[in-house]
PQR file of N, CA, C, O and H, with PARSE charges and radii, in Angstrom:
ATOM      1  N   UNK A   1      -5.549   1.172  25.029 -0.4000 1.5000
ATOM      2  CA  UNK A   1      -6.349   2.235  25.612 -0.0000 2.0000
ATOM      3  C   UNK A   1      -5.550   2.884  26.747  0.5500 1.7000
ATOM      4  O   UNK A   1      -5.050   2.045  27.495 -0.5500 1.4000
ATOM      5  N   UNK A   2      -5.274   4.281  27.101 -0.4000 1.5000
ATOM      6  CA  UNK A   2      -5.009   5.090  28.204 -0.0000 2.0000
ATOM      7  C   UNK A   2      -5.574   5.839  28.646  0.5500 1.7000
ATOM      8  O   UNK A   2      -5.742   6.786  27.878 -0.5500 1.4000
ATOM      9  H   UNK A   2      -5.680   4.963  26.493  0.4000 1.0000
ATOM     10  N   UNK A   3      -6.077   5.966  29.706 -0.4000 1.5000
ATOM     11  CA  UNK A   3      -6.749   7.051  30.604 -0.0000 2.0000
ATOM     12  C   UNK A   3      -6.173   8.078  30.587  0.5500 1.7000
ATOM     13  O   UNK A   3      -5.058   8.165  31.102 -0.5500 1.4000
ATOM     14  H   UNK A   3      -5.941   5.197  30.330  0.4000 1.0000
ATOM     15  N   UNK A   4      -6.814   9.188  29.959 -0.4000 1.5000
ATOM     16  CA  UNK A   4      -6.783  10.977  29.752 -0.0000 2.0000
ATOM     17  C   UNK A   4      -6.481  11.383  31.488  0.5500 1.7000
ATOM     18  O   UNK A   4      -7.056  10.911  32.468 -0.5500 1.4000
ATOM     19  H   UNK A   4      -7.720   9.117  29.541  0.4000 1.0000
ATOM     20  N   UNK A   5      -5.628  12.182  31.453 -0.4000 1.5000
ATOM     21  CA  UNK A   5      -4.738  12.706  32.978 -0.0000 2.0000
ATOM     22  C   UNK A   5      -5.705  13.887  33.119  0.5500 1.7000
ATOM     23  O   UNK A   5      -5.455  14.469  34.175 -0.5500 1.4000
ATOM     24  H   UNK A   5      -5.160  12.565  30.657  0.4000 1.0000
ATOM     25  N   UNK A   6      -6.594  14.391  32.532 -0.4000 1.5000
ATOM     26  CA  UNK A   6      -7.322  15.734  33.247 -0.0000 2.0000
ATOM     27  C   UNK A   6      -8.746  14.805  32.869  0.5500 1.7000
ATOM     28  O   UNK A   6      -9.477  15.186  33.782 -0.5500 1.4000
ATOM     29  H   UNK A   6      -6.798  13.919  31.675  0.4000 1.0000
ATOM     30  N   UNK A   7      -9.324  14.112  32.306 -0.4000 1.5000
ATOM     31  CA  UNK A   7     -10.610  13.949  33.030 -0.0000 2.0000
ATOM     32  C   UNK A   7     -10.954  12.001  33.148  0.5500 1.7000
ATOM     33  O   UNK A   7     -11.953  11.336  32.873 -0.5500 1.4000
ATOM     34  H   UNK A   7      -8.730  13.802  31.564  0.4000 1.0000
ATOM     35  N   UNK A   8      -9.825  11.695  33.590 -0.4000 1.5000
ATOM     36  CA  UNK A   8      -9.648  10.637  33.622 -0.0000 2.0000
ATOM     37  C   UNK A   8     -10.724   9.155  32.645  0.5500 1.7000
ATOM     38  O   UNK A   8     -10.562   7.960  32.894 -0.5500 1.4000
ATOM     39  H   UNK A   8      -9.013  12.236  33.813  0.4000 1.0000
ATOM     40  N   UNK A   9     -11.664   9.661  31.662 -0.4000 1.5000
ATOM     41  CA  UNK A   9     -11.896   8.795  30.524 -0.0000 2.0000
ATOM     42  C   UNK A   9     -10.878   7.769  29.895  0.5500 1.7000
ATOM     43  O   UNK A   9      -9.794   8.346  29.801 -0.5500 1.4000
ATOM     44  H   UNK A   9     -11.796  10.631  31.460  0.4000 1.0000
ATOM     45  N   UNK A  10     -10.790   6.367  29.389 -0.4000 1.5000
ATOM     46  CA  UNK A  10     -10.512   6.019  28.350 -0.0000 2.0000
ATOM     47  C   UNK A  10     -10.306   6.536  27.215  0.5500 1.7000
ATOM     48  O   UNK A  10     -11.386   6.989  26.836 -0.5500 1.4000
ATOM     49  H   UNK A  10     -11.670   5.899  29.465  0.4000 1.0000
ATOM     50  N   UNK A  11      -9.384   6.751  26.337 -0.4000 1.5000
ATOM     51  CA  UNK A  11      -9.232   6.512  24.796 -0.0000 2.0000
ATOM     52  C   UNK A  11      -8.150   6.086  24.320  0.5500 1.7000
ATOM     53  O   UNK A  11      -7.089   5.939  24.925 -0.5500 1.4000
ATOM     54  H   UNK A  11      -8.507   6.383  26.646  0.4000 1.0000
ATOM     55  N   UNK A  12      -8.492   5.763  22.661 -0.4000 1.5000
ATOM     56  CA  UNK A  12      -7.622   5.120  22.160 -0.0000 2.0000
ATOM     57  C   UNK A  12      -6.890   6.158  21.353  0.5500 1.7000
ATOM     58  O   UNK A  12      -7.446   7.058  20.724 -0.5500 1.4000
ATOM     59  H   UNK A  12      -9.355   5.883  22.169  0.4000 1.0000
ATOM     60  N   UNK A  13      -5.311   5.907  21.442 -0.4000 1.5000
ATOM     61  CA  UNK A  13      -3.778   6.494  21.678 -0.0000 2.0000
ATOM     62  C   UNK A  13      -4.037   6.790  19.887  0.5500 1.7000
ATOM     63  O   UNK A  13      -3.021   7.319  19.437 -0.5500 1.4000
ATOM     64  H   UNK A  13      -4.860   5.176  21.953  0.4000 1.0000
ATOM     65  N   UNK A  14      -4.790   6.647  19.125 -0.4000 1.5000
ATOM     66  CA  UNK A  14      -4.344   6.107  17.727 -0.0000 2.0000
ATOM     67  C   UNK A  14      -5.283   7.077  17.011  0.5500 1.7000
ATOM     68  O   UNK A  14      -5.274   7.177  15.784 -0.5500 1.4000
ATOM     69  H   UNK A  14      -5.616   6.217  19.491  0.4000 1.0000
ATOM     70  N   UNK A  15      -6.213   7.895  17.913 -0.4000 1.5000
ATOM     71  CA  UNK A  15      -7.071   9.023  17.067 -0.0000 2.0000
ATOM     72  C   UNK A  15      -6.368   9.657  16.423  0.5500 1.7000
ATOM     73  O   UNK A  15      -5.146   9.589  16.556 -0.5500 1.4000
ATOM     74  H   UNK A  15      -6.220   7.814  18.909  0.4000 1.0000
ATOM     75  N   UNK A  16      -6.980  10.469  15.526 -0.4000 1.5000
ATOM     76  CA  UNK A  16      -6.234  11.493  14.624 -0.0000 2.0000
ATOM     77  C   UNK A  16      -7.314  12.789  15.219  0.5500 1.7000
ATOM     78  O   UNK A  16      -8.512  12.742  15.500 -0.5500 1.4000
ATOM     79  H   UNK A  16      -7.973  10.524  15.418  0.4000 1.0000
ATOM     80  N   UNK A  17      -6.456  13.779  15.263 -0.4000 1.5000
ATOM     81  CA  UNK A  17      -7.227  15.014  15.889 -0.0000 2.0000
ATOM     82  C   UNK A  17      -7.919  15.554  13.865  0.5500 1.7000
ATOM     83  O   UNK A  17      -7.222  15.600  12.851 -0.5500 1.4000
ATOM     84  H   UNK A  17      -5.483  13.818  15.035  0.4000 1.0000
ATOM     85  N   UNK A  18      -9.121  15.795  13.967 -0.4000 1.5000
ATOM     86  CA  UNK A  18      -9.703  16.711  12.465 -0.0000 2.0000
ATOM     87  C   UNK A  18      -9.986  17.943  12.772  0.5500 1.7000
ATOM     88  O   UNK A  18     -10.063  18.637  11.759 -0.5500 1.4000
ATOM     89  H   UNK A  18      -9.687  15.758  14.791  0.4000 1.0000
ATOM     90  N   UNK A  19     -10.235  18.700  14.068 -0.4000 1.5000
ATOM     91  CA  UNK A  19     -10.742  19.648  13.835 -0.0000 2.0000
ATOM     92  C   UNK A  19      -9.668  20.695  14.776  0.5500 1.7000
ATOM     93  O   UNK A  19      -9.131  20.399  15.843 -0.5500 1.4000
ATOM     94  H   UNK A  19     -10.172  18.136  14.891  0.4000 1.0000
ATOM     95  N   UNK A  20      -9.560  21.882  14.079 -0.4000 1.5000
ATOM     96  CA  UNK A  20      -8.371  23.046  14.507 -0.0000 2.0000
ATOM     97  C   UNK A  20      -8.299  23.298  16.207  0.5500 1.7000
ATOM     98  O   UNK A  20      -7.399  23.872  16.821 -0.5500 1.4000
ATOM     99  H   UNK A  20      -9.996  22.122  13.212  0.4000 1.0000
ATOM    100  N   UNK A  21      -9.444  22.727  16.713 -0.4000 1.5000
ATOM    101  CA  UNK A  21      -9.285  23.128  17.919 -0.0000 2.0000
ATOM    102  C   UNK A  21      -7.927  22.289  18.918  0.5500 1.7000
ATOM    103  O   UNK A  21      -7.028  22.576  19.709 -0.5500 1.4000
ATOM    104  H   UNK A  21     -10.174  22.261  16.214  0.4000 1.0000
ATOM    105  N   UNK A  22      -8.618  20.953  18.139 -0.4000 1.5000
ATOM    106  CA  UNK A  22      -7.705  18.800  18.727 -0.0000 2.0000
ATOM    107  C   UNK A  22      -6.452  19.645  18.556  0.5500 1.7000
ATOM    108  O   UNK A  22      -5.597  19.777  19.432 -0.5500 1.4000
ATOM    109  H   UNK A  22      -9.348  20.721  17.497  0.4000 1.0000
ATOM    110  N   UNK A  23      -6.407  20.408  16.910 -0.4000 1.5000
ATOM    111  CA  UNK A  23      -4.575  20.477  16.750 -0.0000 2.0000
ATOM    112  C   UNK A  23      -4.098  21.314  17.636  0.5500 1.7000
ATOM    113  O   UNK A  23      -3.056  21.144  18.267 -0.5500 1.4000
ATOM    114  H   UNK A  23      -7.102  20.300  16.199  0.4000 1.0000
ATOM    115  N   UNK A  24      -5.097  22.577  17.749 -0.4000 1.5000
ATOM    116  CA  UNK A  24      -3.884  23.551  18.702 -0.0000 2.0000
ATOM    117  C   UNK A  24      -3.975  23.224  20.601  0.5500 1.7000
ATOM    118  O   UNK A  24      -3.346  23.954  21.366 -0.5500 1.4000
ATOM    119  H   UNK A  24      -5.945  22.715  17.236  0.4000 1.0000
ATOM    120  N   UNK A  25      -4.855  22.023  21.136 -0.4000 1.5000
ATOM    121  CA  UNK A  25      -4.352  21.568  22.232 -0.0000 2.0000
ATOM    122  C   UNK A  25      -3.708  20.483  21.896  0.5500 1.7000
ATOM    123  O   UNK A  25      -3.472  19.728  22.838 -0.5500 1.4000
ATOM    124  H   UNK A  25      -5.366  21.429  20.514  0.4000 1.0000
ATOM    125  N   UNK A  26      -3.329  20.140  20.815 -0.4000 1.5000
ATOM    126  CA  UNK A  26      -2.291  18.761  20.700 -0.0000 2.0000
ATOM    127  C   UNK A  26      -0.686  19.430  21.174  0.5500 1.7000
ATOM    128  O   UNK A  26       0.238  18.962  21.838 -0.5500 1.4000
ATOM    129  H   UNK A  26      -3.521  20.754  20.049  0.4000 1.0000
ATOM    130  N   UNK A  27      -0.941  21.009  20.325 -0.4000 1.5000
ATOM    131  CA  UNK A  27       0.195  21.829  20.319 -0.0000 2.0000
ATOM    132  C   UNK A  27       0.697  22.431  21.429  0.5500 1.7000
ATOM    133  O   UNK A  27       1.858  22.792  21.621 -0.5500 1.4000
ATOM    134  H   UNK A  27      -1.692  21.389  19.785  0.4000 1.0000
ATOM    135  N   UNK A  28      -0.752  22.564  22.536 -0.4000 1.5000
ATOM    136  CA  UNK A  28      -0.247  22.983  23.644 -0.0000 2.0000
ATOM    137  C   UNK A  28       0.386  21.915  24.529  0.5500 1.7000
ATOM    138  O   UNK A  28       1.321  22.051  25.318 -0.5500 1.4000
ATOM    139  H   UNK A  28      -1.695  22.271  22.380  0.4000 1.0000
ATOM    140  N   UNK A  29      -0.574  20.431  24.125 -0.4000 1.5000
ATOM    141  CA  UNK A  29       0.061  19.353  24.828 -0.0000 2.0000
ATOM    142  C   UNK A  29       1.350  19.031  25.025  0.5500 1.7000
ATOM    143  O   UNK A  29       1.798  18.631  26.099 -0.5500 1.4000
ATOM    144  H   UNK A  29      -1.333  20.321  23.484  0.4000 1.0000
ATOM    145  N   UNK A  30       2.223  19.250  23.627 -0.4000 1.5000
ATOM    146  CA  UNK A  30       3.396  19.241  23.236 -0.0000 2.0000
ATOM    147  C   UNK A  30       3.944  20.140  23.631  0.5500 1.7000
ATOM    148  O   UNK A  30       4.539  19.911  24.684 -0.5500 1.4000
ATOM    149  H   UNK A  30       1.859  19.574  22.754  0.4000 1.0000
ATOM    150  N   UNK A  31       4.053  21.396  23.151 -0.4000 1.5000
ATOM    151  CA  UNK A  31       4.956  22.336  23.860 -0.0000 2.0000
ATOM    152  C   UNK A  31       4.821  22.970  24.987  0.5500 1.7000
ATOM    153  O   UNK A  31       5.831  23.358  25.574 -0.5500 1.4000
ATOM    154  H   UNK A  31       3.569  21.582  22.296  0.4000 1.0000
ATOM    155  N   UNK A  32       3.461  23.216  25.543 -0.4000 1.5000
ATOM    156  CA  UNK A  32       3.829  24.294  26.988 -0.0000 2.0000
ATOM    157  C   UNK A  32       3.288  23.291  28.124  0.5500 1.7000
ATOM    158  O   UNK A  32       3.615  23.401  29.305 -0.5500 1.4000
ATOM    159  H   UNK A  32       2.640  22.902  25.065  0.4000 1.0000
ATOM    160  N   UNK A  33       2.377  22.247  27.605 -0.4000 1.5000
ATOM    161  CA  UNK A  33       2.052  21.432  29.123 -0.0000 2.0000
ATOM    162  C   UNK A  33       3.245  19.973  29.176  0.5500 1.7000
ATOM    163  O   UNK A  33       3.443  19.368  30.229 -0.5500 1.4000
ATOM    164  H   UNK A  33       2.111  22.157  26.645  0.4000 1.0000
ATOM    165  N   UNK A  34       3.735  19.707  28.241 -0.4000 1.5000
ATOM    166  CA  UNK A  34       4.364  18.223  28.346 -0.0000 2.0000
ATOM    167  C   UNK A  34       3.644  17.126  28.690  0.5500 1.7000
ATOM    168  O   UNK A  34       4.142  16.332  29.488 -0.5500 1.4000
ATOM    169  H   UNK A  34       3.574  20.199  27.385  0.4000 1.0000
ATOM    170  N   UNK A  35       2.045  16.839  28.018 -0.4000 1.5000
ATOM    171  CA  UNK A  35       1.475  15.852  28.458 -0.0000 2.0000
ATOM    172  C   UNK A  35       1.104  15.111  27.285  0.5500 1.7000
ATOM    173  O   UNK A  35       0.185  14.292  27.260 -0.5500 1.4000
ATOM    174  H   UNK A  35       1.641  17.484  27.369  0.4000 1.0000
ATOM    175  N   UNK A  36       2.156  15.547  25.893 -0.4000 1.5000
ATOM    176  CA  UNK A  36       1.640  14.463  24.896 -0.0000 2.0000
ATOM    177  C   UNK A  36       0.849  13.030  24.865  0.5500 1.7000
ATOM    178  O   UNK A  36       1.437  12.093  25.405 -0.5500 1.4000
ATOM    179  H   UNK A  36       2.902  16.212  25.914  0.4000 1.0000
ATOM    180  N   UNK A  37      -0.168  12.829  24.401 -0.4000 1.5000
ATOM    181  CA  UNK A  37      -0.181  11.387  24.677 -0.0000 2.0000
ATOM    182  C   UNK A  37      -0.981  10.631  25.876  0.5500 1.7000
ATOM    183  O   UNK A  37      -1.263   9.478  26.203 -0.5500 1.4000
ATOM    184  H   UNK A  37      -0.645  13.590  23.962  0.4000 1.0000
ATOM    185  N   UNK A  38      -1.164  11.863  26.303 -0.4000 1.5000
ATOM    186  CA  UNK A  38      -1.847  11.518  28.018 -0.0000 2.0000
ATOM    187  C   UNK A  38      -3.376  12.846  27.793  0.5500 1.7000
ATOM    188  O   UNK A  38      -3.661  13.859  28.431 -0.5500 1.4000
ATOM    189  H   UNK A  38      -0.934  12.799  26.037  0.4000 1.0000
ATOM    190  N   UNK A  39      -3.745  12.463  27.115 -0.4000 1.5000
ATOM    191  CA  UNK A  39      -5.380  13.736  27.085 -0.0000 2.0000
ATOM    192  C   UNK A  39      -5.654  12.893  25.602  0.5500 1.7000
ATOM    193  O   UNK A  39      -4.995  12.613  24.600 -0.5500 1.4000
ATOM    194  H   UNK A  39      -3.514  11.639  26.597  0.4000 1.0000
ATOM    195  N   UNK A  40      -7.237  12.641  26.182 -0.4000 1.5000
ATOM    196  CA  UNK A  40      -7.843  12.646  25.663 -0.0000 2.0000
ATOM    197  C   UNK A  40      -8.390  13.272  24.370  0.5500 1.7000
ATOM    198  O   UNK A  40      -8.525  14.460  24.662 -0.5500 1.4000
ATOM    199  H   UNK A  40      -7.772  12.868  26.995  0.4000 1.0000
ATOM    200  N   UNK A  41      -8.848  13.067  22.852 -0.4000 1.5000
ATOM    201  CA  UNK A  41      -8.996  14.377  21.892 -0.0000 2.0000
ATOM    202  C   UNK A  41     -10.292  15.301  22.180  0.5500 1.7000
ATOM    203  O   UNK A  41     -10.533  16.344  21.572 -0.5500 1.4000
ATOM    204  H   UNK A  41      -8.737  12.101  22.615  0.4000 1.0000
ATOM    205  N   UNK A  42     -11.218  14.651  23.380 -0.4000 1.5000
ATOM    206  CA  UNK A  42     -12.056  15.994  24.219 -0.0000 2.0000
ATOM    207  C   UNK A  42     -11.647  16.825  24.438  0.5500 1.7000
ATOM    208  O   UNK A  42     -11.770  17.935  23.921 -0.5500 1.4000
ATOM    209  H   UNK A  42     -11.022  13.804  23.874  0.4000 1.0000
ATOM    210  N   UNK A  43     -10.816  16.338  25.606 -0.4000 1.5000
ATOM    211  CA  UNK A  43     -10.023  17.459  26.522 -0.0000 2.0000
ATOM    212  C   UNK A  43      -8.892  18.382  25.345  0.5500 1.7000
ATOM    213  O   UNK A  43      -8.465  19.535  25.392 -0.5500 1.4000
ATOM    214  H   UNK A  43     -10.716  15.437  26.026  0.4000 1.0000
ATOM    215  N   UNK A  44      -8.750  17.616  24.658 -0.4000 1.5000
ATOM    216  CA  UNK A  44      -7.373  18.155  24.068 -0.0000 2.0000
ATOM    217  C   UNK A  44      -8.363  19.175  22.990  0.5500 1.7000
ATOM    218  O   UNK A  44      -7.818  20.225  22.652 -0.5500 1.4000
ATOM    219  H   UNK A  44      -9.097  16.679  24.619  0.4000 1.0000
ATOM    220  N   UNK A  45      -9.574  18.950  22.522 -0.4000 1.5000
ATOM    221  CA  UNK A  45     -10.498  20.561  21.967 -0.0000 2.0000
ATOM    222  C   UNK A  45     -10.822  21.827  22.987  0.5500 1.7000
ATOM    223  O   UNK A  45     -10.860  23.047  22.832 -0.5500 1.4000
ATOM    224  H   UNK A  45     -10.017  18.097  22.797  0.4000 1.0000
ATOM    225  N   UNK A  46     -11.040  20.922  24.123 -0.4000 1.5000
ATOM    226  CA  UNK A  46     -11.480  21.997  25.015 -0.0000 2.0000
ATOM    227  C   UNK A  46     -10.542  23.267  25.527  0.5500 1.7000
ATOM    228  O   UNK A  46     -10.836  24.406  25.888 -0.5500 1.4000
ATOM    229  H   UNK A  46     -11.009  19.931  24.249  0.4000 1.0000
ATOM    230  N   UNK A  47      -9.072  22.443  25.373 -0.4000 1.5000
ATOM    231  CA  UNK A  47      -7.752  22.905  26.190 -0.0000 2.0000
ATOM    232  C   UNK A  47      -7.684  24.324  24.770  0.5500 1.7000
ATOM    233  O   UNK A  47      -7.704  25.544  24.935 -0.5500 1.4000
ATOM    234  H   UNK A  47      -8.833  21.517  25.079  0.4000 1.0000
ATOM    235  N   UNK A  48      -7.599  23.485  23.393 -0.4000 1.5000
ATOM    236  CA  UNK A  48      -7.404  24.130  21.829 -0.0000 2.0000
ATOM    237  C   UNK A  48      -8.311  25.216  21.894  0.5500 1.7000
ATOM    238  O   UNK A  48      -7.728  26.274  21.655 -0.5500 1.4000
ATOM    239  H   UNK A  48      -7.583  22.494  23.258  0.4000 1.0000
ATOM    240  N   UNK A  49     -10.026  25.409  22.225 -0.4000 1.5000
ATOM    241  CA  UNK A  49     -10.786  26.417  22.059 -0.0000 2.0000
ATOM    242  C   UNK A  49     -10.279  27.301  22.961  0.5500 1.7000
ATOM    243  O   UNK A  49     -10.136  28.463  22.580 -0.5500 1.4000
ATOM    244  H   UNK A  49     -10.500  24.550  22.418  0.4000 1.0000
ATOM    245  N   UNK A  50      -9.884  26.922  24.404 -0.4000 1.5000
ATOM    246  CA  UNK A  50      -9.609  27.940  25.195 -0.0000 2.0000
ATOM    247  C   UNK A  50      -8.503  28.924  24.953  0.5500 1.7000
ATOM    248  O   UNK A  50      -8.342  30.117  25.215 -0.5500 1.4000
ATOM    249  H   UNK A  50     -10.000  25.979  24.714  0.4000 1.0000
ATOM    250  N   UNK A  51      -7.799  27.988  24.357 -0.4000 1.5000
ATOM    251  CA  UNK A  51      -6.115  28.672  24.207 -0.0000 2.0000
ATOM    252  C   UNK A  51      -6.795  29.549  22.541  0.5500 1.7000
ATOM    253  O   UNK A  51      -6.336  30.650  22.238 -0.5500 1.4000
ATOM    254  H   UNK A  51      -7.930  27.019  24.145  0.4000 1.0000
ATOM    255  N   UNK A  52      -7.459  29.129  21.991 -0.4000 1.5000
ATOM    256  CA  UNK A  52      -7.692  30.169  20.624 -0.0000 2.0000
ATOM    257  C   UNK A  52      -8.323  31.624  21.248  0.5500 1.7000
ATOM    258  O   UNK A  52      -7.992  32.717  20.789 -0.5500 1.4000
ATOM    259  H   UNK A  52      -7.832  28.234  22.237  0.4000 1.0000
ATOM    260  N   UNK A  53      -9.303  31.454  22.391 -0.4000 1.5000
ATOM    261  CA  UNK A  53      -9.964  32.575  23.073 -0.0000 2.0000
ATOM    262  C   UNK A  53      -9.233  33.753  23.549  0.5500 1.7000
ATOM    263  O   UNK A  53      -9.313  34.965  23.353 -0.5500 1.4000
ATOM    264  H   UNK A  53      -9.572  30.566  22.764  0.4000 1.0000
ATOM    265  N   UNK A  54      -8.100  32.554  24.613 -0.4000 1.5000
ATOM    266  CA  UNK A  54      -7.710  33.263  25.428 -0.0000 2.0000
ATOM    267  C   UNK A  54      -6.282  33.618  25.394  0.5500 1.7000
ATOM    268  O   UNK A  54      -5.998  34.815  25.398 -0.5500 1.4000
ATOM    269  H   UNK A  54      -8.035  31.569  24.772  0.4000 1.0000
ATOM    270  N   UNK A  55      -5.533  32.911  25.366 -0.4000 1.5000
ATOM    271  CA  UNK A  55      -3.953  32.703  24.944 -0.0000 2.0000
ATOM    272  C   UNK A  55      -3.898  33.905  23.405  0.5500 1.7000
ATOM    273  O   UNK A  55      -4.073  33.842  22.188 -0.5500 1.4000
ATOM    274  H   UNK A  55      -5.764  31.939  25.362  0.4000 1.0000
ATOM    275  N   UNK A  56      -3.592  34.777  24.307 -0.4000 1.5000
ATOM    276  CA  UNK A  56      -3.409  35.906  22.666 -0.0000 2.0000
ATOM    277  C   UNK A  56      -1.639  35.316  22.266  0.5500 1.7000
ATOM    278  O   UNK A  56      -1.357  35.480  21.079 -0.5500 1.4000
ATOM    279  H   UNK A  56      -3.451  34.828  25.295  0.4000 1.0000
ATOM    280  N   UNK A  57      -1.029  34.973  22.737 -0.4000 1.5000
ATOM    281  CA  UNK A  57       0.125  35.215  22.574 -0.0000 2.0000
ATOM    282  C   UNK A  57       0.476  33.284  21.567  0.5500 1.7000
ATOM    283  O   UNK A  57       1.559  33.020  21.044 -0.5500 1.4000
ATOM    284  H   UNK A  57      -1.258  34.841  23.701  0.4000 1.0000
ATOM    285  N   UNK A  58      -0.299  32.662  21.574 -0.4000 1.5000
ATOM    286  CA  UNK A  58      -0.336  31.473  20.646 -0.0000 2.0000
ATOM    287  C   UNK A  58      -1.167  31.705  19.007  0.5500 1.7000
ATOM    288  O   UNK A  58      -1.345  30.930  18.067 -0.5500 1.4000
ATOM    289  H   UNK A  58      -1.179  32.877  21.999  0.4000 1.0000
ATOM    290  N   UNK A  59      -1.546  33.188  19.241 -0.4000 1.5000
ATOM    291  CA  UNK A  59      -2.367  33.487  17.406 -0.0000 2.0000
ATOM    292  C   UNK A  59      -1.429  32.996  16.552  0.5500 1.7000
ATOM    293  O   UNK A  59      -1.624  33.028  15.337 -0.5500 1.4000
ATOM    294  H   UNK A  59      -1.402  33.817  20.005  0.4000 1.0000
TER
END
């Protein structure tokens, strides 16, 4: 188990993201924040919906 760095929860390292939002903050995790591995798959939808909203430049 590791504690998520933006809302400090538990989870386990071994989820699989299912829904388009998990993938495209997995993607931001990876490429523009460098926090692979460290967020939660909450945070990591919430980060994905925002960046689909708002981030025109990740379509």
């Amino acid at each position: 188990m590791k504690t998520c760095t933006v809302c400090g929860e538990l989870f386990a390292e071994t989820e699989i993201p299912t829904e388009p939002a998990v993938e495209m903050g997995a993607f931001l995790a990876r490429e523009v924040y460098h926090d692979e591995g460290r967020v939660c798959l909450t945070c990591l939808a919430n980060r994905g919906r925002l960046a689909m909203m708002y981030m025109r430049d990740y379509d």
